[in-house]
C-alpha positions as CSV (number, residue, x, y, z in Angstrom):
1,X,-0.1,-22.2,-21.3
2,X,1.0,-18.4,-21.5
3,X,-0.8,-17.9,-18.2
4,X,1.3,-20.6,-17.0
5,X,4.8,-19.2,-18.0
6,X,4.0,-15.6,-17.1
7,X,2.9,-16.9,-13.4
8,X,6.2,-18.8,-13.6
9,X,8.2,-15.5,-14.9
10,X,6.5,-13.6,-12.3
11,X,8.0,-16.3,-9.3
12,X,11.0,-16.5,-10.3
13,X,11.9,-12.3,-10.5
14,X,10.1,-11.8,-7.1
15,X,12.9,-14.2,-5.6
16,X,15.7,-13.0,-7.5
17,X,14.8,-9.4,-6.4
18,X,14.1,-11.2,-2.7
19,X,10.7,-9.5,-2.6
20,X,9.4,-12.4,-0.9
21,X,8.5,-10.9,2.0
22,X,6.5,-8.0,0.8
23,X,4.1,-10.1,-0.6
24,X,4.1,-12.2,2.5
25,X,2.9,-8.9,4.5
26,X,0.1,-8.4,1.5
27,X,-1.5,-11.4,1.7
28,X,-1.3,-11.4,5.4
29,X,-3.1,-8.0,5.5
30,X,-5.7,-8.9,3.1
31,X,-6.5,-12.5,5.2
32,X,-6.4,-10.8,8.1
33,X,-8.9,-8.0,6.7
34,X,-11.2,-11.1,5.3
35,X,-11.2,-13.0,8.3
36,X,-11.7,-9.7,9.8
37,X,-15.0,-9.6,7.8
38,X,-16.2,-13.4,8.1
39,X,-16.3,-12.8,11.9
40,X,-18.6,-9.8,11.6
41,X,-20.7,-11.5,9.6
42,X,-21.0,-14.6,11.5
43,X,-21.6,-12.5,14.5
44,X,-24.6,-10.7,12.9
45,X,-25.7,-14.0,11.5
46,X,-26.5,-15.4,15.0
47,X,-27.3,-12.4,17.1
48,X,-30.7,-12.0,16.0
49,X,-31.2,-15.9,17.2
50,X,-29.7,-15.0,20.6
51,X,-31.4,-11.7,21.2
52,X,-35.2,-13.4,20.0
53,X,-34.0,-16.1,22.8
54,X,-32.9,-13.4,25.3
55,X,-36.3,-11.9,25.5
56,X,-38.2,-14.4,25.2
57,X,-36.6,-15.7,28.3
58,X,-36.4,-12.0,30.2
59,X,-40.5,-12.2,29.6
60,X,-41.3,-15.8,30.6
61,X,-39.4,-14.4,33.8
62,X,-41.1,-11.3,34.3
63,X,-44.5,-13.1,33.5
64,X,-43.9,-15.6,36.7
């Protein structure tokens, strides 16, 4: 419940100072950094699939 009211507290002196968009541009960079990150790692995630494929083609080509 204290949580609660000091999350509360906190909300209400951000608007009456009109700090609003400040943390707007914080949690824009920080999602923009994460989804910065999630794409990296997706990317290596499937490269090594791709690549293994890539080969394995470029031989069966070279083979014929």
């Amino acid at each position: 419940m204290v949580r609660l009211e000091e999350a509360f507290s906190g909300i209400k002196e951000v608007k009456v100072m009109n700090r609003e968009s400040y943390f707007v541009e914080v949690c824009e960079d920080v999602y923009n950094q994460v989804a910065e990150i999630t794409r990296k790692s997706t990317i290596l995630q499937v490269s090594p699939k791709y690549m293994i494929e890539a080969f394995a083609v470029i031989g069966i080509l070279l083979y014929m």
